[in-house]
Backbone bond lengths (Angstrom), bond angles and torsions (degrees), N, CA, C in turn:
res aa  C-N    CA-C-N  psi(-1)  N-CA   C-N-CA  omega(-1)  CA-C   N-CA-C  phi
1 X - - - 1.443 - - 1.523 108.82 -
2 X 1.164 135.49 128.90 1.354 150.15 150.19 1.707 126.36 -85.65
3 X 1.267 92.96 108.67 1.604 93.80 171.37 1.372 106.80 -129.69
4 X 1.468 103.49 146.11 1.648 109.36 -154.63 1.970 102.45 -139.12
5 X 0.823 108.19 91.75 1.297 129.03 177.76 1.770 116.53 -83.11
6 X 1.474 100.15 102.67 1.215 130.19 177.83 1.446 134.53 -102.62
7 X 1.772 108.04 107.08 1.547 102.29 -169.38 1.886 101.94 -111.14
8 X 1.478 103.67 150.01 1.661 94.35 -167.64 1.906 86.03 -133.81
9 X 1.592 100.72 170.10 1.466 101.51 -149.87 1.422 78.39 -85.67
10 X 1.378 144.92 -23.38 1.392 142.92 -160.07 1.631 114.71 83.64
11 X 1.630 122.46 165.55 1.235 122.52 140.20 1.308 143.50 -54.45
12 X 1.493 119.83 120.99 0.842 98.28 -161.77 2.421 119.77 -65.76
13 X 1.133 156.88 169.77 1.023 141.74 152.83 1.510 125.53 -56.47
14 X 1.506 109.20 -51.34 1.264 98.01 -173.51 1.597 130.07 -75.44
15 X 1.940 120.27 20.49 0.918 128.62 -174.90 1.669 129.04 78.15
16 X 1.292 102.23 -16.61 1.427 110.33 155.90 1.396 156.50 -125.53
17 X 1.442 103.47 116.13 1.448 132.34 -130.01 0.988 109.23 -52.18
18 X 1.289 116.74 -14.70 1.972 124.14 167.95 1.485 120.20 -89.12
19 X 1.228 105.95 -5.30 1.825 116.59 -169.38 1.948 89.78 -79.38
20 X 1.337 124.50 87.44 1.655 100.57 -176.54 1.422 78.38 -110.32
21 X 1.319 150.57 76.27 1.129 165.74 150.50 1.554 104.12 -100.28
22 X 1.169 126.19 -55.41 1.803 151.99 174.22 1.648 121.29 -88.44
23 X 1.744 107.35 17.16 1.107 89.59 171.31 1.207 103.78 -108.63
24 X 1.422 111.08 157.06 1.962 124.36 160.68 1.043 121.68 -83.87
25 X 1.022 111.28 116.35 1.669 129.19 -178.65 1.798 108.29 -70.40
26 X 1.558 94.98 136.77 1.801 89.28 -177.39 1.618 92.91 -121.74
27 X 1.224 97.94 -176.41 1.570 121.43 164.52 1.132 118.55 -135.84
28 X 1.131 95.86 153.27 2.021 116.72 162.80 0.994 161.42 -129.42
29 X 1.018 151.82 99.69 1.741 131.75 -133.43 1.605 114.62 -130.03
30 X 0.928 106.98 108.13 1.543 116.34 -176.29 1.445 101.30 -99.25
31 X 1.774 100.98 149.02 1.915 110.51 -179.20 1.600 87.43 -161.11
32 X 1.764 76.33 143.86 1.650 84.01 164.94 1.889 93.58 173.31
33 X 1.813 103.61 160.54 0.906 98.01 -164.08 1.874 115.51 -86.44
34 X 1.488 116.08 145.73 1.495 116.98 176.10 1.226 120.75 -62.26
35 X 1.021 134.78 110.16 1.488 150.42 -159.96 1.568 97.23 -120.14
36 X 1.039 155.76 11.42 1.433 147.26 133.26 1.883 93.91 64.59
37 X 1.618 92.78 168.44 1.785 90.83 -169.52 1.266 85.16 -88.64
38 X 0.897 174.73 11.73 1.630 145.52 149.13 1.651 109.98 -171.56
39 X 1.274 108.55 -175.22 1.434 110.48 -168.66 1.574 122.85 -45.28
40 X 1.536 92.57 -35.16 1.433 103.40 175.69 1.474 120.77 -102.72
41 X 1.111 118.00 8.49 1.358 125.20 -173.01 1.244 128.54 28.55
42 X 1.413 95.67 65.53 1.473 130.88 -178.26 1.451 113.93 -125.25
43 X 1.525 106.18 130.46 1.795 106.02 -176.17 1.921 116.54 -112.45
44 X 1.143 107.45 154.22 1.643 119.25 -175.99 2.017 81.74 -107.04
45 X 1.380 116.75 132.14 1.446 120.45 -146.02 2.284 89.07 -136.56
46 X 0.690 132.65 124.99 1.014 122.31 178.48 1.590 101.54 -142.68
47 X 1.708 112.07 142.23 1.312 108.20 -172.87 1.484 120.61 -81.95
48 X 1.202 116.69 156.91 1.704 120.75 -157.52 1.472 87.86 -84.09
49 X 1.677 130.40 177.71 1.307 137.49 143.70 1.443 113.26 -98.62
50 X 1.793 104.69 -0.68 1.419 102.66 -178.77 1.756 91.92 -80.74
51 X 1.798 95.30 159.29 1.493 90.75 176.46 1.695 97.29 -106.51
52 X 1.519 101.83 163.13 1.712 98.18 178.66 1.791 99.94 -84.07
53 X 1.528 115.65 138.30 1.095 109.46 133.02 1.599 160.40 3.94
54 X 1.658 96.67 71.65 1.934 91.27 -146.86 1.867 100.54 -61.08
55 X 1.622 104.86 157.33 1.234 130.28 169.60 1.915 108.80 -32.89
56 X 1.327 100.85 -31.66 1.889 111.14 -155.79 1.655 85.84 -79.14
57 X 1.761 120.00 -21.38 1.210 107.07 -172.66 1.495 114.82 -106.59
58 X 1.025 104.50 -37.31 1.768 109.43 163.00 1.644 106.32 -146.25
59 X 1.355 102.04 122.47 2.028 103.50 175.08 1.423 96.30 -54.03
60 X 1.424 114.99 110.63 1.351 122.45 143.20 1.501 130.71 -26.86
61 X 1.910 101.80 -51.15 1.576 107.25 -157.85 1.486 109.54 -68.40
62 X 1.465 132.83 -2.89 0.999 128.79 -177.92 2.061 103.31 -118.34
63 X 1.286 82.58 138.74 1.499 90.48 -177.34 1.545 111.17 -33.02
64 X 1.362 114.02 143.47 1.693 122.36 173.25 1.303 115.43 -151.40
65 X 1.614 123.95 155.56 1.202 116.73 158.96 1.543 134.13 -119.20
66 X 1.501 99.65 56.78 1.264 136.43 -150.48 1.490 94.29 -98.79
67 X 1.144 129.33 30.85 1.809 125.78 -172.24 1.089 140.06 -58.45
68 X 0.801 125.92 -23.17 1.834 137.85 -145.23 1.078 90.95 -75.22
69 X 1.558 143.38 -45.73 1.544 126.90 157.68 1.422 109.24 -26.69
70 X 1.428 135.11 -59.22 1.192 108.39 -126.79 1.763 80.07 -123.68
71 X 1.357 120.47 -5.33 1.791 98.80 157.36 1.496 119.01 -85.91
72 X 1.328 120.15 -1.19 1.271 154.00 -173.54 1.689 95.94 -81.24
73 X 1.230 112.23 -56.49 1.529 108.94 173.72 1.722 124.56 -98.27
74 X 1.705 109.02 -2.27 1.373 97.61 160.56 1.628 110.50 -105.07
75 X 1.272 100.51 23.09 1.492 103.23 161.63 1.859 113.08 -101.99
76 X 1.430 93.17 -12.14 1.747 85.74 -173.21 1.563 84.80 -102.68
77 X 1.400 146.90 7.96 1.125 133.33 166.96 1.567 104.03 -78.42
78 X 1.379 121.29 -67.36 1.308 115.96 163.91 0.885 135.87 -42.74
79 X 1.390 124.78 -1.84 1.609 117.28 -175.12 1.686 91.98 -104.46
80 X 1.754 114.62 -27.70 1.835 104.13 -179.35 1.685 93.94 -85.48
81 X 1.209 136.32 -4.70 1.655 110.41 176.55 1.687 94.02 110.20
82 X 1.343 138.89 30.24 1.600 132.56 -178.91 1.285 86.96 -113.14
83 X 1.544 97.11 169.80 1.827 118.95 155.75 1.330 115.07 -58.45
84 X 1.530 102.25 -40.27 1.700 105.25 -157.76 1.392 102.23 -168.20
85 X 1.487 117.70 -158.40 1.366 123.09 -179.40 1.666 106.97 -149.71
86 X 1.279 115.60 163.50 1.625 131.93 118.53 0.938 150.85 -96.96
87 X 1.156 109.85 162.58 1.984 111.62 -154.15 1.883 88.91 -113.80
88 X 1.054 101.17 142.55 1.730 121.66 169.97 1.618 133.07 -110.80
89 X 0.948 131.02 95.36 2.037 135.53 -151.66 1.585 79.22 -46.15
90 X 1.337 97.43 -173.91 1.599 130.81 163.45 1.573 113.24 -59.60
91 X 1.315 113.05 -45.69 1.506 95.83 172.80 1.413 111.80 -118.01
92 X 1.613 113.46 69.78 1.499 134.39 167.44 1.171 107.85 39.65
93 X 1.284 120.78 54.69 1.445 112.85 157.04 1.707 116.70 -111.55
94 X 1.166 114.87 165.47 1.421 101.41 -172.04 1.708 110.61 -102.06
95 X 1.766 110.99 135.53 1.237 128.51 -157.76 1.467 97.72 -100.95
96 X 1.164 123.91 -85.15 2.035 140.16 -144.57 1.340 108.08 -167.74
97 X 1.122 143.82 163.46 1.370 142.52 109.15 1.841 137.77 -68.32
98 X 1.044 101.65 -156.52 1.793 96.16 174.61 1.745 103.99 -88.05
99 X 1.488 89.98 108.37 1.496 86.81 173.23 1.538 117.69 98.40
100 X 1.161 131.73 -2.41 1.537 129.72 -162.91 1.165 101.27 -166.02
101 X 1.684 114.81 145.99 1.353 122.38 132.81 1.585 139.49 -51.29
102 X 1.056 131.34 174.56 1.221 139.87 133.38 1.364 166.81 -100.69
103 X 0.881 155.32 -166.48 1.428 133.21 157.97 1.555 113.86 162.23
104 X 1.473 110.28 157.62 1.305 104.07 -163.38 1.683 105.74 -135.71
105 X 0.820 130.74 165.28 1.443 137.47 144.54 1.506 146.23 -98.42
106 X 1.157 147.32 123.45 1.073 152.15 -176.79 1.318 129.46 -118.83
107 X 1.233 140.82 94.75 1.376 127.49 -146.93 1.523 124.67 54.67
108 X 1.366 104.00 -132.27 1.882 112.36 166.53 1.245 115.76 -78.93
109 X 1.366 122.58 9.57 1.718 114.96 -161.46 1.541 93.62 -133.77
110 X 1.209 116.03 138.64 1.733 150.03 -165.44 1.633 85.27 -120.17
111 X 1.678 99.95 127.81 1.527 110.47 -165.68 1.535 99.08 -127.22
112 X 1.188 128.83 135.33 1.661 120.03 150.76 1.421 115.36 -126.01
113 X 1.040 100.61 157.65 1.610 110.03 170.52 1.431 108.37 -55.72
114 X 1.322 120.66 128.88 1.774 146.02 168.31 1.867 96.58 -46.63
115 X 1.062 105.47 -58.34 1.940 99.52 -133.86 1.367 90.71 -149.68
116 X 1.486 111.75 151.14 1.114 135.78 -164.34 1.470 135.44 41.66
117 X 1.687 103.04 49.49 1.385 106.11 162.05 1.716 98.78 -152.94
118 X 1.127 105.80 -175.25 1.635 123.48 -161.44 1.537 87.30 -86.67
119 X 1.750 104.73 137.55 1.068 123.58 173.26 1.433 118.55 -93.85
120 X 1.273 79.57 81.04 1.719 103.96 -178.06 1.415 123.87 -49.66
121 X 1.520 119.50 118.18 1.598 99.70 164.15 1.775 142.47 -52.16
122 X 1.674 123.54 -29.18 0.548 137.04 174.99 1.635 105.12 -62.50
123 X 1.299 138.82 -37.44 1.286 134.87 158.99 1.393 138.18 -86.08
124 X 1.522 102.54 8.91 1.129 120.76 138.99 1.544 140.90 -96.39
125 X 0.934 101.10 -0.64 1.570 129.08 152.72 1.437 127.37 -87.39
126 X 1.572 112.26 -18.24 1.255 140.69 -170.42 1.397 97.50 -74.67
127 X 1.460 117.24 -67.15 1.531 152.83 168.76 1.311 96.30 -32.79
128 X 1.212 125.23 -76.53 1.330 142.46 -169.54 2.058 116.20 -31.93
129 X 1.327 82.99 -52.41 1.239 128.94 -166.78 1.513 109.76 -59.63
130 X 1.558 96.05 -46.91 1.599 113.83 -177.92 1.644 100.99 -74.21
131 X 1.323 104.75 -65.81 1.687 111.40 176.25 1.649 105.48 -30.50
132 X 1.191 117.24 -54.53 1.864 107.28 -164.65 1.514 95.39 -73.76
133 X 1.085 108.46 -21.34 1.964 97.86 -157.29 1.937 93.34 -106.48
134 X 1.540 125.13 6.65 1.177 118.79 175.12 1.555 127.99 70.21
135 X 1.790 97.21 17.05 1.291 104.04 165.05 1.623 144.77 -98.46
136 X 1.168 109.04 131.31 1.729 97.52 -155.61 1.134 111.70 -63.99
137 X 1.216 119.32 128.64 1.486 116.71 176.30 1.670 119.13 -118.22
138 X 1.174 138.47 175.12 1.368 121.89 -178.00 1.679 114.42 -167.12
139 X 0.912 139.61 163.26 1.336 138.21 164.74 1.320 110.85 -127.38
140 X 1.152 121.15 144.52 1.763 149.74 -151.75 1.451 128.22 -174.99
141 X 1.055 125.88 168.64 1.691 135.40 -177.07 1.670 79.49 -99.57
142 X 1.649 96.20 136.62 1.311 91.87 -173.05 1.678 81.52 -137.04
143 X 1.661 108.65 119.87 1.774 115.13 -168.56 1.679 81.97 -85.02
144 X 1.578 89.92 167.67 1.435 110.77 175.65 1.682 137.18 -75.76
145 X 1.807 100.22 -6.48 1.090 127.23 -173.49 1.872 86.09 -97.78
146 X 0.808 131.09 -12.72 1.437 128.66 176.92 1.446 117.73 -47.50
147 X 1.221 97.67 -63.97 1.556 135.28 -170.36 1.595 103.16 -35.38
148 X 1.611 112.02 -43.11 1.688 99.35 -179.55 2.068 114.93 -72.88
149 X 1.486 86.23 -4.55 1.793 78.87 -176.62 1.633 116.16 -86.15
150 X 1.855 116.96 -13.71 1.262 135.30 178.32 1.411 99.90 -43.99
151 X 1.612 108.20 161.46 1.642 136.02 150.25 1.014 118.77 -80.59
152 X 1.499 100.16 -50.29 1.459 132.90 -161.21 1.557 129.08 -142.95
153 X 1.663 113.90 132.24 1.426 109.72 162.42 1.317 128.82 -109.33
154 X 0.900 144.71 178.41 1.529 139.62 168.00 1.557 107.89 -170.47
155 X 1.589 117.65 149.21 1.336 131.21 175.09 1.616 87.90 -109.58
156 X 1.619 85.49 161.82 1.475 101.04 -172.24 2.054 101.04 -141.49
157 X 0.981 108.87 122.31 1.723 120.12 -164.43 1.421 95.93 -130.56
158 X 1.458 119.38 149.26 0.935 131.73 142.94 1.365 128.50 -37.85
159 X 1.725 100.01 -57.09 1.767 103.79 -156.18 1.426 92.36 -105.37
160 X 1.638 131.57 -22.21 1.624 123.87 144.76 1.047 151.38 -82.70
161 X 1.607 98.62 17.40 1.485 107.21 174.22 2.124 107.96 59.62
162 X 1.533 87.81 -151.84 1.699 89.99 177.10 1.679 113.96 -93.63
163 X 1.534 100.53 132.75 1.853 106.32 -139.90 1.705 69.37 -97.92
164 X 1.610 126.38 165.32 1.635 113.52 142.34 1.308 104.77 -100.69
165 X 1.288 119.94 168.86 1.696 147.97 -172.66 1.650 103.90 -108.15
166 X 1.222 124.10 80.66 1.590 115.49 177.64 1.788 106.66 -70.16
167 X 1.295 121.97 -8.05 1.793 107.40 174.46 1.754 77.35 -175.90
168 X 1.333 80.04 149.57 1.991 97.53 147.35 1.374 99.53 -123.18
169 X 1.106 93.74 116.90 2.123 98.64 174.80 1.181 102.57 50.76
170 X 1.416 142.49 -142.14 1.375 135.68 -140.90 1.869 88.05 -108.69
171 X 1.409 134.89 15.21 1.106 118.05 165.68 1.714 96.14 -95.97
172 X 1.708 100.28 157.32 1.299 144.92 -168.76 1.274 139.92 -96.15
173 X 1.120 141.89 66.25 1.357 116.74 -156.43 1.911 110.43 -129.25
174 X 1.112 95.62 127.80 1.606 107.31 164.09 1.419 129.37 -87.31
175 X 1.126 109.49 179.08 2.032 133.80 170.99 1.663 93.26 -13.38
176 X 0.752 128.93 141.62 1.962 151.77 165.04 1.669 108.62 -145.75
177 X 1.195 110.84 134.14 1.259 133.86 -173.28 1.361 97.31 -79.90
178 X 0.859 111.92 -64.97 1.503 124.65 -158.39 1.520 99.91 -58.09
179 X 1.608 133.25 -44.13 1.326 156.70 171.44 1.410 83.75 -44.34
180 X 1.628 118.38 -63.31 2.034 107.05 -151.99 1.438 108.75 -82.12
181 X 1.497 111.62 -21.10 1.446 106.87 156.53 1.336 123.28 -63.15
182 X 1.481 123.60 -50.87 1.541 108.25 168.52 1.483 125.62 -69.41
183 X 1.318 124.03 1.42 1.617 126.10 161.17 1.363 124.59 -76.09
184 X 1.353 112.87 -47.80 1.407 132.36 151.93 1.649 114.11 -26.19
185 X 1.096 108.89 -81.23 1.708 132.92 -167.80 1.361 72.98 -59.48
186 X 1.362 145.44 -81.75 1.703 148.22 -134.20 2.287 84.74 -55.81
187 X 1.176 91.67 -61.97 1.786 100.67 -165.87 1.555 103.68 -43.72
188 X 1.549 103.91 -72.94 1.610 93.81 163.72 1.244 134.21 -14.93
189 X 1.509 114.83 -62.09 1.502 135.38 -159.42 2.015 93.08 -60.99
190 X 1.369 104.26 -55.30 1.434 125.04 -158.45 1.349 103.46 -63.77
191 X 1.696 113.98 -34.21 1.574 119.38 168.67 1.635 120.10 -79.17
192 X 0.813 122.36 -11.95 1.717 151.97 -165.56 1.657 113.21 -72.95
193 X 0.961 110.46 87.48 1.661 112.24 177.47 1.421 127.63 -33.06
194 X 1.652 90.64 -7.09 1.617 86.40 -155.40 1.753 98.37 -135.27
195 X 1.449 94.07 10.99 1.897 94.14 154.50 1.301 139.22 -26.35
196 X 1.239 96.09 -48.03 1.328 118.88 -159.49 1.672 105.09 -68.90
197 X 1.225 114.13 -47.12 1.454 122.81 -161.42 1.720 91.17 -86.70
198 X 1.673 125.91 -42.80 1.323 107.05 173.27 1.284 142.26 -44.14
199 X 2.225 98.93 -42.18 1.127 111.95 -170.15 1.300 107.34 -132.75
């Protein structure tokens, strides 16, 4: 379930658009149920040409509704035939898509992108996750030429939990161990009375 709670500065009353002394603040609340990209909730991921929004112009890591980057690039995913996309900084490293983290694997080590995306809970739970279960995890500028040396991809959502990555563009990726161990432990955690106080 997604519920998305929206506060806006309002109009202002006295007609001028700089007076935000006199405006009324509204709200909004959107719900509806998470329906994941497909049965298996698994995505075909292709990289945007839009670039994301560097950090110097708005901090990513904290929630924003600063988008147009990134409906900008899940519109150029749909237009080549993907689920979705990623977004790439100014000097080609890989950031987020619309809506999600990322992250990859390589051997024993669980990788995310450093900088310029939202500091997602789900990958901080990710982190978490690795620490109890002894998996290395790390953050880095992760270039786009990277991507063919991966095992593994994965998105990371709030309201989808851990997404899998069946290709980014013409790369491939199958079954990872290390991936079904951290889904496992994640499912547990999510059934677990006592989430809350861990994480």
């Amino acid at each position: 379930m997604l519920i998305w709670i929206g506060v806006t500065r309002g109009i202002p009353t006295s007609g001028n658009p700089r007076d935000m002394s006199s405006a009324k603040n509204n709200m909004f609340i959107y719900v509806k149920p998470y329906f994941g990209f497909n049965k298996e909730n698994s995505a075909s991921v292709c990289i945007a040409k839009t670039i994301r929004v560097p950090d110097f112009s708005i901090n990513q890591k904290y929630k924003n509704f600063a988008w147009n980057d990134l409906t900008v690039a899940q519109w150029e995913a749909n237009d080549r035939g993907f689920d979705t996309s990623i977004l790439l900084d100014y000097e080609g490293n890989i950031t987020e898509g619309p809506g999600f983290n990322i992250w990859f694997i390589q051997g024993d080590t669980v990788i995310a992108p450093a900088r310029n995306c939202l500091g997602g809970i789900t990958v901080v739970a990710l982190e978490r996750l690795c620490n109890e279960l002894n998996i290395n995890f790390t953050k880095k500028d992760i270039k786009q030429e990277k991507i063919k040396d991966f095992d593994f991809a994965a998105l990371g959502s709030t309201a989808g939990n851990f997404i899998t990555v069946r290709n980014i563009e013409d790369k491939t990726f199958t079954n990872n161990d290390i991936f079904d161990k951290l889904q496992t432990a994640m499912d547990i955690k999510l059934n677990d009375n006592t989430w809350t106080t861990t994480y």
